[in-house]
N, C-alpha and C positions, 0 to 999 in steps of 0.2 A: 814166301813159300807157296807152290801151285799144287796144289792138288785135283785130280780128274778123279770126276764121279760116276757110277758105272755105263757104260752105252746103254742108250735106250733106243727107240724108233717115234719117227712121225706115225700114228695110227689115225689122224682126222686132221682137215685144211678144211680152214670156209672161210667164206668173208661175206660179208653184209654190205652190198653194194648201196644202198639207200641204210644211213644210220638209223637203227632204231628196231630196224625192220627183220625177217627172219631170215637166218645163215642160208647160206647158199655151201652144199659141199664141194669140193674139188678135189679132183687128184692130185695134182699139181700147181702152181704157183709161182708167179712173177714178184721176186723182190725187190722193190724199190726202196729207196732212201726214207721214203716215208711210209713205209708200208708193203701191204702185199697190193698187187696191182685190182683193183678191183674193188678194195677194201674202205667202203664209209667214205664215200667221194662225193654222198649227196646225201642231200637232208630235206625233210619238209619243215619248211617253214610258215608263219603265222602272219598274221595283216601287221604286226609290229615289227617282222623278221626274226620273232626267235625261233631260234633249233627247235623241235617238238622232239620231246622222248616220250619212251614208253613207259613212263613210269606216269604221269600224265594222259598218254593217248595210248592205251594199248592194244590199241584195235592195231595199231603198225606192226604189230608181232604179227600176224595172224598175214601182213603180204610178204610176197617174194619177189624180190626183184633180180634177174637173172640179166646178165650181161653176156656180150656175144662178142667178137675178135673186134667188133667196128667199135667199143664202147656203148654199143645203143642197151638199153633195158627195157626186158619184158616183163610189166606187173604183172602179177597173178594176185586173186585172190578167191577162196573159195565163194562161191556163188555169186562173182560178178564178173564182167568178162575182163580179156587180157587186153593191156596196150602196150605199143613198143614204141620206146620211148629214145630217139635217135640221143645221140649228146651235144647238145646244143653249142657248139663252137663257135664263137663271134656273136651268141643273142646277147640278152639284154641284160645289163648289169644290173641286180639291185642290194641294197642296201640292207645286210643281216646282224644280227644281234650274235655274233658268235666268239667266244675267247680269241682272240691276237687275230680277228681273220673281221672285215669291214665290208665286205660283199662277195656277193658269189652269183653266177650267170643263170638265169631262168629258163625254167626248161619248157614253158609255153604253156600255153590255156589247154591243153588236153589234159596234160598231166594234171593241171590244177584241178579242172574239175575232179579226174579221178580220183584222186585223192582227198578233193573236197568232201565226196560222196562217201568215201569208207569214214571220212572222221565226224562228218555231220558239223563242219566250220568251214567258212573260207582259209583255202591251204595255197599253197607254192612248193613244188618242187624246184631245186636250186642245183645247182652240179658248180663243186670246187674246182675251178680249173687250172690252178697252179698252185700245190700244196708246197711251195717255198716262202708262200705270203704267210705261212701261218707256221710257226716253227713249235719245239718242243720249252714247257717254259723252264726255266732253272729250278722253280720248286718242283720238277717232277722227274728232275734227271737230264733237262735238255743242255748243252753246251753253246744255247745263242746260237745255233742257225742249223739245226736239224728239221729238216720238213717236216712236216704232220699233215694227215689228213682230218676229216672232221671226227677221229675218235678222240674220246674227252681227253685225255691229259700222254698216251703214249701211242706210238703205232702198230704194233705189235703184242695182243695177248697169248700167252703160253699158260697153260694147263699140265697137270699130270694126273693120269689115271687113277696113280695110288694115293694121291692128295684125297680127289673123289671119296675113293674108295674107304679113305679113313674118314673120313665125312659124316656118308651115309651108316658106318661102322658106330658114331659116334649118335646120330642122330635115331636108329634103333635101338640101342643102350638105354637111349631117353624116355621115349616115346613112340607110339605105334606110326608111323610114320611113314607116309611112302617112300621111297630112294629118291635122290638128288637128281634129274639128268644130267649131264653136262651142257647140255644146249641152254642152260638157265643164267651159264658163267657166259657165254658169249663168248669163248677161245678164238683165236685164228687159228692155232696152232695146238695139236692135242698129242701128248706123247705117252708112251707106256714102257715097262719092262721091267728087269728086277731094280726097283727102287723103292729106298722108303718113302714114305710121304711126306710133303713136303720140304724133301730135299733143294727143290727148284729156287728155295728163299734164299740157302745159299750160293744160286750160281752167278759168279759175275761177268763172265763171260758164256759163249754157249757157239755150238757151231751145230747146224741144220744142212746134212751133205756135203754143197761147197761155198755156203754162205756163214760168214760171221758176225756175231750180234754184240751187245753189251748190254747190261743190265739199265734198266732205267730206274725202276722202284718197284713194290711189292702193291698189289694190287688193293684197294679198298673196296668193299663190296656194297653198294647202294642194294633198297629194296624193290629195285627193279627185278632180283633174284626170288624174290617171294611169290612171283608171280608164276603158275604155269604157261608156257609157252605156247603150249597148243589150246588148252581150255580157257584161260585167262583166270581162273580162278585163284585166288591169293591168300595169304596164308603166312606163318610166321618162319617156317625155315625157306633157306638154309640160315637166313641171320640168327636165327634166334642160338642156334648150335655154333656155329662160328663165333657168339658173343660168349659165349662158355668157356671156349677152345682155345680161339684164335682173333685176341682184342689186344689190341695194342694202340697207344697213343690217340684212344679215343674212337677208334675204328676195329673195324671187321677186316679179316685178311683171304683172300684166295688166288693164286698164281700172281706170275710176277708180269710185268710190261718189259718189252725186250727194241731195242733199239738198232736198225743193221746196219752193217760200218761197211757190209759190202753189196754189191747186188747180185742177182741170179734168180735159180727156177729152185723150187724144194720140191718136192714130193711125198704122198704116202709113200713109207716103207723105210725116207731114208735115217740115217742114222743120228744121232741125237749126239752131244757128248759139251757137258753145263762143266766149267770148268771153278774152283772155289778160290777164293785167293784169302790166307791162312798168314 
């Protein structure tokens, strides 16, 4: 039995062109097999090659890496200057420490340095260049040869407003608290309308305009979320309210990971519609 759960809308697209680092908005979006185009295609890496996050280095919250039709990226970072950072096609392969993925192409000693200089370590930025080397694994919903890019376990994050919304609802109930942003979940994809809150757990299908997804898993929330995004200050929600709420199987839960069977452009505005199977 199918049941369709009420339309809602896209109200926010971003993607995080360097993982780790801070959303980039968009109006619109390229979907690929692995993702949205744009989305966690590079990573800085360490003298051993591991991925760096932010939960570790969170000075990488604090840059922006903005991409342009060529693929090249402009860092920004508040009070040091910008570089733009071509995409290094045909450079040098090196060897990374990353889930189902053995190397990725270097993006050259400018990049390094910059990046060396906001983390205060010798860094590498790496750019993935064919997200079919790295697929989605079976414990997370993949079917053995789904692409991925360098997001941890699925391509796609989806959010709902009213999820938030009963969140931050929950987290004032509690304690004096300030509200949740959304920017702390890291969505690609952020939708609103008349729905209840987490509705989105049961969708297993889901269509975005004229693109179609499939459900991968229900998201696990690391305390990378405790952290404010802008200030860097940290602190114990949202897990601490999600461990009340929303704990299951040893985890914290918020939005699901969404997987697309087909490709296209989405946009703010278009229509939402997460289908349940019953």
């Amino acid at each position: 039995m199918l049941r369709e759960d009420l339309v809602t809308r896209v109200t926010a697209l971003r993607v995080h062109p360097v993982k780790a680092t801070a959303p980039v908005t968009v109006d619109e979006a390229i979907v690929e097999l692995s993702g949205l185009r744009d989305d966690r295609r590079w990573a800085v890496i360490d003298v051993d090659g591991r991925r760096l996050n932010a939960t570790t280095h969170d000075r990488l919250l604090t840059v922006t890496a903005t991409p342009d039709a060529s693929g090249a990226l402009t860092l920004t970072r508040p009070g040091d200057d910008a570089l733009t950072v071509p995409r290094p096609i045909g450079g040098r392969t090196i060897a990374v420490d990353v889930s189902r993925l053995a190397s990725m192409v270097d993006a050259g000693d400018l990049a390094a340095t910059w990046f060396s200089r906001v983390l205060d370590q010798p860094v590498r930025l790496a750019w993935q260049d064919d997200p079919s080397r790295r697929v989605i694994s079976p414990d997370h919903g993949g079917t053995g040869d789904d692409p991925l890019s360098l997001a941890d376990t699925g391509p796609i994050l989806l959010t709902t407003r009213a999820s938030l919304d009963q969140l931050n609802s929950w987290i004032a109930e509690e304690q004096a608290e300030s509200a949740m942003s959304m920017q702390r979940f890291r969505p690609n994809v952020v939708v609103d309308g008349d729905l209840d809150a987490f509705v989105e757990d049961a969708w297993r299908t889901i269509r975005i305009g004229e693109v179609g997804y499939r459900f991968a898993e229900h998201c696990d929330r690391c305390v990378v979320t405790t952290i404010d995004p802008v200030t860097l200050v940290r602190g114990r929600e949202p897990i601490r309210t999600l461990a009340r709420h929303r704990r299951w199987d040893g985890k914290t839960w918020f939005g699901i990971r969404i997987v697309p069977m087909t490709t296209g452009t989405i946009a703010v505005g278009d229509e939402v519609l997460g289908t349940c199977h019953t």
